[in-house]
N, C-alpha and C positions, 0 to 999 in steps of 0.2 A: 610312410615318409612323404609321400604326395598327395595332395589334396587336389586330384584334378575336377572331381565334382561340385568341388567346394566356388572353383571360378564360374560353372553355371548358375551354380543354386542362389544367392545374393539378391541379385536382380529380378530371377523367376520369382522368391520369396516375397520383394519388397511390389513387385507389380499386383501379384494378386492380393498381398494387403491392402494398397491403393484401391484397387479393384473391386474390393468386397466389404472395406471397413472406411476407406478415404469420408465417403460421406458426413461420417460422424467425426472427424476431426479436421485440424483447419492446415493451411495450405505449406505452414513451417512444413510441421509434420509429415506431408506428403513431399516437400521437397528433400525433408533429411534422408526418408526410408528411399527415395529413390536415388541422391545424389551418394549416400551414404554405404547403400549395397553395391552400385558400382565400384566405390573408391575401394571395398573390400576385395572386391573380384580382383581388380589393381595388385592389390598386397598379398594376396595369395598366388597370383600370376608370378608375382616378382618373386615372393618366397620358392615357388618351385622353379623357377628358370634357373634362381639362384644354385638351388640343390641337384639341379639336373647339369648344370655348369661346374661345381666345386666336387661332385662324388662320384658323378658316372665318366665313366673313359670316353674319349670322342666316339669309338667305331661302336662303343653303344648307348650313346646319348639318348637315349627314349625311355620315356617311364609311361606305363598304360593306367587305368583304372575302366573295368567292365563294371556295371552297376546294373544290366538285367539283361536275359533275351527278349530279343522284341518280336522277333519272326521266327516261329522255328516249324520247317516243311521239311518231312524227313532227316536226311542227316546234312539238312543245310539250314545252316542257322546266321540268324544277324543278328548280333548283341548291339545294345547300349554301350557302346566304349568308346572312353578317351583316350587320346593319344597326346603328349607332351615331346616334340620334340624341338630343334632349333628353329624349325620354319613357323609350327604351332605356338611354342613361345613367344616368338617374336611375335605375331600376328596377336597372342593374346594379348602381351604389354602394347602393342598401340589401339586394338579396341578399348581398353579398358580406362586408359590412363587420356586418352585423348577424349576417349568418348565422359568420362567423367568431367574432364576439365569444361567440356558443352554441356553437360549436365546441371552443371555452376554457373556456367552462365545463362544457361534459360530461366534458372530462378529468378531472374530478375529484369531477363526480357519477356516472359509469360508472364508475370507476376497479374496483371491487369485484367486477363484474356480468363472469360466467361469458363472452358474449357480445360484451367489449369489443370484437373489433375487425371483428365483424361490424357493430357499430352505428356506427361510424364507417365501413365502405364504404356502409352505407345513406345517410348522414349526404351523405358527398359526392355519391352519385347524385343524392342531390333538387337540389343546388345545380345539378350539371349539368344537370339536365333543367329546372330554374327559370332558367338564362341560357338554352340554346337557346327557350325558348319568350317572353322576351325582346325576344332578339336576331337570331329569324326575320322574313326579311321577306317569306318565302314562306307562306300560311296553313296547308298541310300539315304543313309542318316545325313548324310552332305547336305543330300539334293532335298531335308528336310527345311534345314537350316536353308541354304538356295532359295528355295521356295518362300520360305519365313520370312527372309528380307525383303521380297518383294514385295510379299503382303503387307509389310511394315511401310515399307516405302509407298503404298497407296494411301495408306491411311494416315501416314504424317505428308504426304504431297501434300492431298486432298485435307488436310485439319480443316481447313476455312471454309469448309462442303457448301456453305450459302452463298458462296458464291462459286460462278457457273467456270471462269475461270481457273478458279482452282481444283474444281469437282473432274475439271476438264483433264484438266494436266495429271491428275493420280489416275486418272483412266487410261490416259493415253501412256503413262509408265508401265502400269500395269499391262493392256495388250501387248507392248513391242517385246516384254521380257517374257509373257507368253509365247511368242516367238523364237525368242531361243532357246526357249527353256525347249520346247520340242525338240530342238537339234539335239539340246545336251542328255534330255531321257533316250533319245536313240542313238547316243553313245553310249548311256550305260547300260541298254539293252546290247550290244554289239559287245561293251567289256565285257560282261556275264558270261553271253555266249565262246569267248577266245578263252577266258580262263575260269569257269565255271566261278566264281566269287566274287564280290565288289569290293570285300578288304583291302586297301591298297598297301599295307605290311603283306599281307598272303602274296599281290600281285607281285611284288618285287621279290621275293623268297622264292615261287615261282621261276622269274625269268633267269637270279642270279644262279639256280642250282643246275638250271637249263645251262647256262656259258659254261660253270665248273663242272659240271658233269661230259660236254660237248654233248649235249643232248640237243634236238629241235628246238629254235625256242616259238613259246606260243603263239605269238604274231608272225603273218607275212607282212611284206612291207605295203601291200597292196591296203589289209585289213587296219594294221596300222594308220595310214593316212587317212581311211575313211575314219574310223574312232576319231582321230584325234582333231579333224573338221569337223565333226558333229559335235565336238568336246567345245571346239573354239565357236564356235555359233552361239552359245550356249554364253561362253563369255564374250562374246560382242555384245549379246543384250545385256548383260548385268554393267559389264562394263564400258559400255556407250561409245562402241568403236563400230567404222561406215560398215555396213548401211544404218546397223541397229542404236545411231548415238542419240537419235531425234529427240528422246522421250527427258534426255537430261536437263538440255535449256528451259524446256517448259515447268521442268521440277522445282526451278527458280518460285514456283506459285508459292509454295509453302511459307511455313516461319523460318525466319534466317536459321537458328542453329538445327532445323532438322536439314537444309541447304549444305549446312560444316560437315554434322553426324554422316549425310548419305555421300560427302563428296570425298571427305579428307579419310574418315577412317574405318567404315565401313562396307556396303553396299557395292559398291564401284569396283572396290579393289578384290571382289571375290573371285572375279574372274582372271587376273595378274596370279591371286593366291593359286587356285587351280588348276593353272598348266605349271606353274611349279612343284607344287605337289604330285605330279603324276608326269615330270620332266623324264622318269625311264621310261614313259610310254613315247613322247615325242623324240626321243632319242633316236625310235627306231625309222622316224618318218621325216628327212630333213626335208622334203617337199613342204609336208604341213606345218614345220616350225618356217620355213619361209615364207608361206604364207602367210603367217601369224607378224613375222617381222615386219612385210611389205603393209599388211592392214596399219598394223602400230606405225608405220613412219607416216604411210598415205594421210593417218587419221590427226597426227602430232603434226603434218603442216597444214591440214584443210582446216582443222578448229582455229589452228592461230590464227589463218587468213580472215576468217570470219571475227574473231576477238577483236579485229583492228577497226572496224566499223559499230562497235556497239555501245549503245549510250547510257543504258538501262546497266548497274554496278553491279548487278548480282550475275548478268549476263555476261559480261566481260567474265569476271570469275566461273562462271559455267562454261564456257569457250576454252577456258584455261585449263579446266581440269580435263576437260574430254581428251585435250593438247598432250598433258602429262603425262594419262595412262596409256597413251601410244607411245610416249618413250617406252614407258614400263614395259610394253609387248614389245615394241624393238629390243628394248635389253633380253626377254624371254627368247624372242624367234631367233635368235643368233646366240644362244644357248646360254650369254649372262646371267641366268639364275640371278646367282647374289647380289649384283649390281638393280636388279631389277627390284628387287624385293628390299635396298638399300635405299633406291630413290622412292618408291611407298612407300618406307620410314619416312625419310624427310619431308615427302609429298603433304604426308600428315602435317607434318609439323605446320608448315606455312601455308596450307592451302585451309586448316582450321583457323588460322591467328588470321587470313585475310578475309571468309567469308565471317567472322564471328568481328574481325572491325568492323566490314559495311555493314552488319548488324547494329553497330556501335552506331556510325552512321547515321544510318536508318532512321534507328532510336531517336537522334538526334534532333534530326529534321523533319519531324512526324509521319514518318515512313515515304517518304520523297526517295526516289532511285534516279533517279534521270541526273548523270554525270554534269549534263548544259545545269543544272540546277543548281550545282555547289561552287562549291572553290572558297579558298580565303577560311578554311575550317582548324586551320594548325595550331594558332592560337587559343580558340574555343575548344579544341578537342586534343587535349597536349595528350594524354597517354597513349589515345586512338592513334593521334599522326606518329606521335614515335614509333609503335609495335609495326601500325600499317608500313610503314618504311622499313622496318627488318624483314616485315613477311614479303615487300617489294622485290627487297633484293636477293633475298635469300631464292625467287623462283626464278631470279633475272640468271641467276647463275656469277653474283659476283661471291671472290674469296674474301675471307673468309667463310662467309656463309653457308648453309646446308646445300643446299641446290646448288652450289659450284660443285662438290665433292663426287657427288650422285649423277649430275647430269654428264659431266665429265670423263666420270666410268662408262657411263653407257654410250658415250660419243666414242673412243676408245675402242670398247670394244664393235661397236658399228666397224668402224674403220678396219678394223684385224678380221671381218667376218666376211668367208665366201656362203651365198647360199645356192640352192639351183633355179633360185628366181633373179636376183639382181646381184650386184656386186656390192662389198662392202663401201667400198670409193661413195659409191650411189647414193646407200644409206646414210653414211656420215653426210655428202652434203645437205641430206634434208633435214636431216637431225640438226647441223649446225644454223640452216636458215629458219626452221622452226626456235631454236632457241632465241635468234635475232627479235621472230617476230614476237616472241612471249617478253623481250626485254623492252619491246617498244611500244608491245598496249598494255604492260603493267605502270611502266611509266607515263604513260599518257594518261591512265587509272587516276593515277596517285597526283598527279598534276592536274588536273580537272579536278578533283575533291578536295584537294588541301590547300593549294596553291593560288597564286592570282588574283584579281579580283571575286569579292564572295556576290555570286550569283543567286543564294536563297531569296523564296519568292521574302517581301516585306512581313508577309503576315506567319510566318515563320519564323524567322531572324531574333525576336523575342525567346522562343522554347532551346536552341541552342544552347544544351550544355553537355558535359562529361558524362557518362555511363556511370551506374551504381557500383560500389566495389563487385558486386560478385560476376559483373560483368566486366571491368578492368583487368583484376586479377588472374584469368584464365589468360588475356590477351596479353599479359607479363609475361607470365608461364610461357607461351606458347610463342613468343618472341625469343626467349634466351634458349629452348628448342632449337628454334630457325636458326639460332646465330652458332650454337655449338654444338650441333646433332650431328653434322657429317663431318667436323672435325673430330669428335668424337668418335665417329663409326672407322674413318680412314687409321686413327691412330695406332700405332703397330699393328694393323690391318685386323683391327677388336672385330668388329661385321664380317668379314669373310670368314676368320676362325669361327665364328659362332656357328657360321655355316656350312664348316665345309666340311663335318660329318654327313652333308645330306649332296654338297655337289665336287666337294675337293677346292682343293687352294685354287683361287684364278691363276691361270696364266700370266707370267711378269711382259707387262707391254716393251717392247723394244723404246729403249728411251729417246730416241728422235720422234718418235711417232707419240708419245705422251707427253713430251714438250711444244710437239707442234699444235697435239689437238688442245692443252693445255691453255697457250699462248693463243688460241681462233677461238676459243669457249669465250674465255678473257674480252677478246677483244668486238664480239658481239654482242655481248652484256653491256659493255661500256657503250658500244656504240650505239646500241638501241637505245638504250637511257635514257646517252645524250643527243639522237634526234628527238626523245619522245620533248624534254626538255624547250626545244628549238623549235621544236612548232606549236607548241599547245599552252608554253609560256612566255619566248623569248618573241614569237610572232604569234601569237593567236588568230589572225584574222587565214594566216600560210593554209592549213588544212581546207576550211572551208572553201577556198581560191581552188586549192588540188580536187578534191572531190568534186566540185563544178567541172573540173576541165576531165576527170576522168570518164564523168556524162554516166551511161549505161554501166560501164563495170564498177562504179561504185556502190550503184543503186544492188547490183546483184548481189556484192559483197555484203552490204545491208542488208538485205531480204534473206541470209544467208543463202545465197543462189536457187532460190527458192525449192528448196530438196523439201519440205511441209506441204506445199503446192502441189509439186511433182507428184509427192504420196498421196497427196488428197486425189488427185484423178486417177492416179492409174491402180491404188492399192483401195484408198478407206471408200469411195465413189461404187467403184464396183460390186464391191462386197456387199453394201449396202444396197444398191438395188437390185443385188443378188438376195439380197436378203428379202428385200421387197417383195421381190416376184414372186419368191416362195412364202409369204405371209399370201400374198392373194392365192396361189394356186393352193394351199394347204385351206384356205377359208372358201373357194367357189368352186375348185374340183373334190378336192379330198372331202370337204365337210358336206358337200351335197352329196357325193358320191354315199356317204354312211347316212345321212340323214335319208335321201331316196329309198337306198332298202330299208333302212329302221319304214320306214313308211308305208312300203309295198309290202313289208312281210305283217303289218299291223292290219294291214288294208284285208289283205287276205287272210289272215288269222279271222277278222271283225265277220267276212264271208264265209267263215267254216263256220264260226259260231252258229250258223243260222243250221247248219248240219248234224252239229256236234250238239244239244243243247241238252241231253241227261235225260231229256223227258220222252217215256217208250212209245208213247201212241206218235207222240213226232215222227221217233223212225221207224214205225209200222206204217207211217202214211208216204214216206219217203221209197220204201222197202216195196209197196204195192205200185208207186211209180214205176219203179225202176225195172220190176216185174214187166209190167204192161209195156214200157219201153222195149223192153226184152223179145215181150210175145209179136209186138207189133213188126219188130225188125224180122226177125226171124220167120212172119210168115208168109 
């Protein structure tokens, strides 16, 4: 009845076609097999969510499919197995359905680029290694997939490798998630160790038979907090929260829709997916979910701070998403689950339809990024400014739109949440000034590019046109998303039922306290807006006047307080002429040290030779030496 292999296999299939036959056919071709095995993965996704929604009872919503062992040591085994349940469903329809709809549109923002059909087997690897890491419900196979999008993500940063820049930026993604990824293999060495298994169905049948039995259960709270810091280390690199967020602005190098692919619906959010996935472990440790919250607010007001200074379009949107997934860890560290995993829904929705406009953009203006360079585009780009203006509002948090619904919940529950690190009070205020500030550099975004006098250079101003359909129509799509995704999700509370076989119904908010956060979401959306409105079009000359008098703190804010700097001295500096030291001490100690005796023992070998030479009258003459040396001592 389930087809859980069938959602990997598409993509796997259609990449290595690409891969080993692309050659011999021409670029359609390669964009059908790739855009066309995702949209299947899509329809199969949706057919089993569907059957796993319409047939199975909530308290056992999950459907498996095993397809091999992959390890087997004694009578411990890791299989190949899928896992279908509401958290994995969901996650598979927004890989699949978003990641397709960028799919669509690269056909015809690659279309040009020398590389076409290398970037579409890149393209599909990430999907596959973003459903296997999904749809494991063994923790290895996770950290298979884990690992796969990273590598994925080096090698679509890095696509434009000839240049140094960009060669730069997939490098530097690449080591910081080496970073965590160390923390997260020394949690799932630690998980191993507490519950002998990595299965995370075993780990929770485990703890649940532990309570109903009153048995011990397998964690102290001690061991718990350490796991589940090394778990979250793990997801600060992947998903770009302080210290480990550094490697995501730079990821800006790449092609725009691999920009959408790693921000909106894959790569990023794997780290939000897996402290959800394994929420009964942080159950037992409300220290480490506090910490997890405090990172996620810390990290949701410092990126916005930084978003308000940036001129470069895909930067502001990289500032934005880093901003997001710290709601999303707020809504996680204060035990929102579902709200968490409701705003990655929508996340998707508008934060694809806005880096896939400034793609449009982009396009537009022959890859010109520098915000002082546009304005006055609304006219020349009617479908771009309209979607761009849904996906605007939709992350500003106004109603009707997606991002009012989602951010809202999580502001909400902030506010109802004590943890043993700060108080819920705390966390709503930061939550609410971060929202302020994401509603006043999306519209300064959108006002500097659309609006105003048109600032393209002259020699430009001619190539100004509309995107090709297969680049429109995803930003349609992913516009009526934005606009009806979380009206959609909230509607007789459709999202939380879907979920709450895995964390139970939310909590009903006490209605003073949802009206208030309600009516303060509201009224920081509109009001960022409408300063962003008020200085960037109604006075243009106002900001540049404030940043002169702000002097030094706005230069920090622009350099983003130079946290790249910082790292370059006291982290990449060292290492490196650590590294140095020991390239020279490995080449004038170590290598003389072995070359001296290769040398002394030839040396003296070449002197025995004159001893050892096979020929008898030699050592008859040697023999009467040594004799007469003999008789002479001796007498």
């Amino acid at each position: 009845m389930f087809l859980l292999r069938y959602i990997v296999l598409p993509p796997l299939i259609a990449l290595l076609a690409n891969l080993l036959l692309g050659r011999w056919w021409g670029r359609k071709t390669t964009a059908t097999l790739a855009c066309g095995s995702v949209l299947l993965s899509f329809l199969v996704s949706l057919r089993d969510s569907y059957y796993l929604y319409m047939i199975t009872l909530p308290e056992t919503r999950v459907a498996s499919d095993v397809m091999f062992t992959w390890l087997s040591i004694g009578r411990f085994e890791i299989p190949v197995e899928f896992v279908l349940d509401p958290l994995s469903g969901a996650m598979c329809l927004i890989i699949t359905g978003v990641g397709f709809l960028i799919h669509l549109y690269s056909v015809g923002y690659m279309w040009h680029d020398p590389g076409f059909r290398r970037f579409f087997v890149y393209l599909n690897l990430f999907i596959v290694f973003m459903l296997l890491l999904v749809l494991a419900d063994n923790l290895l196979l996770l950290f298979v997939g884990w690992e796969g999008v990273g590598l994925c993500s080096y090698l679509l940063i890095g696509f434009w490798h000839a240049d140094m820049k960009n060669a730069s930026a997939g490098k530097k993604a690449f080591v910081v998630n080496r970073i965590g990824d160390l923390g997260f293999l020394i949690g799932l060495l630690l998980v191993f160790a507490a519950f002998n298994t990595l299965s995370v169905s075993e780990m929770q049948e485990i703890i649940s038979d532990a309570i109903a039995r009153h048995l011990p259960l397998p964690l102290a709270p001690l061991a718990a907090t350490v796991i589940c810091l090394c778990l979250f280390v793990g997801a600060c690199g992947k998903s770009a929260q302080i210290p480990l967020y550094v490697w995501l602005p730079d990821a800006m190098a790449g092609p725009t829709p691999v920009s959408a692919l790693i921000h909106a619906a894959t790569m990023v959010t794997a780290g939000v997916y897996m402290i959800a996935r394994l929420h009964f472990l942080y159950a037992f440790s409300p220290f480490a979910s506090g910490v997890v919250a405090v990172v996620g607010a810390a990290t949701a007001i410092y990126a916005a701070i930084i978003g308000l200074a940036q001129n470069d379009i895909k930067k502001v949107l990289a500032y934005s998403t880093v901003s997001q997934l710290g709601y999303m860890f707020l809504a996680v560290g204060v035990g929102a689950y579902t709200f968490g995993i409701f705003h990655l829904a929508t996340h998707a929705f508008f934060k694809a339809l806005l880096f896939l406009g400034s793609g449009s953009v982009i396009h537009a203006l022959s890859g010109e990024q520098d915000l002082r360079k546009m304005g006055g585009l609304c006219r020349r780009l009617p479908v771009t400014f309209w979607t761009f203006l849904a996906g605007t509002l939709a992350i500003a948090g106004v109603w009707p739109l997606a991002g009012f619904f989602s951010k809202d919940e999580i502001l909400i529950a902030a506010r109802l949440a004590e943890t043993p690190l700060i108080s819920g009070r705390a966390l709503f205020a930061v939550g609410l000034s971060a929202a302020f500030l994401t509603a006043f550099y999306m519209g300064r975004l959108f006002v500097m590019a659309f609006l105003g006098p048109c600032r393209v250079e002259a020699d430009k101003q001619h190539h100004i046109h509309e995107s090709p359909w297969t680049m429109t129509v995803p930003l349609i799509v992913l516009a009526l998303l934005s606009a009806v995704g979380g009206a959609a999700g909230v509607y007789h509370h459709s999202f939380a039922r879907w979920l709450s076989p895995l964390y139970g119904a939310p909590d009903a908010a006490p209605p003073a306290v949802e009206h208030f956060v309600m009516a303060a979401s509201l009224a920081v959306a509109f009001g960022g807006l409408a300063l962003s409105f008020l200085f960037y079009l109604q006075a243009p000359t106002l900001p540049d006047r404030l940043a002169r008098t702000a002097g030094w703190l706005y230069r920090w804010v622009a350099e983003k307080f130079y946290v790249d700097e910082l790292y370059e001295w006291i982290v990449v500096r060292p290492v490196y002429y650590v590294g140095v030291a020991g390239q020279a001490f490995d080449k004038h100690v170590v290598d003389r040290a072995v070359n001296w005796t290769g040398g002394g023992l030839k040396g003296a070998g070449f002197l025995l030779s004159f001893f050892q030479s096979g020929n008898v009258g030699t050592y008859a003459i040697w023999f009467l030496i040594g004799v007469s040396i003999l008789l002479h001592v001796m007498r």
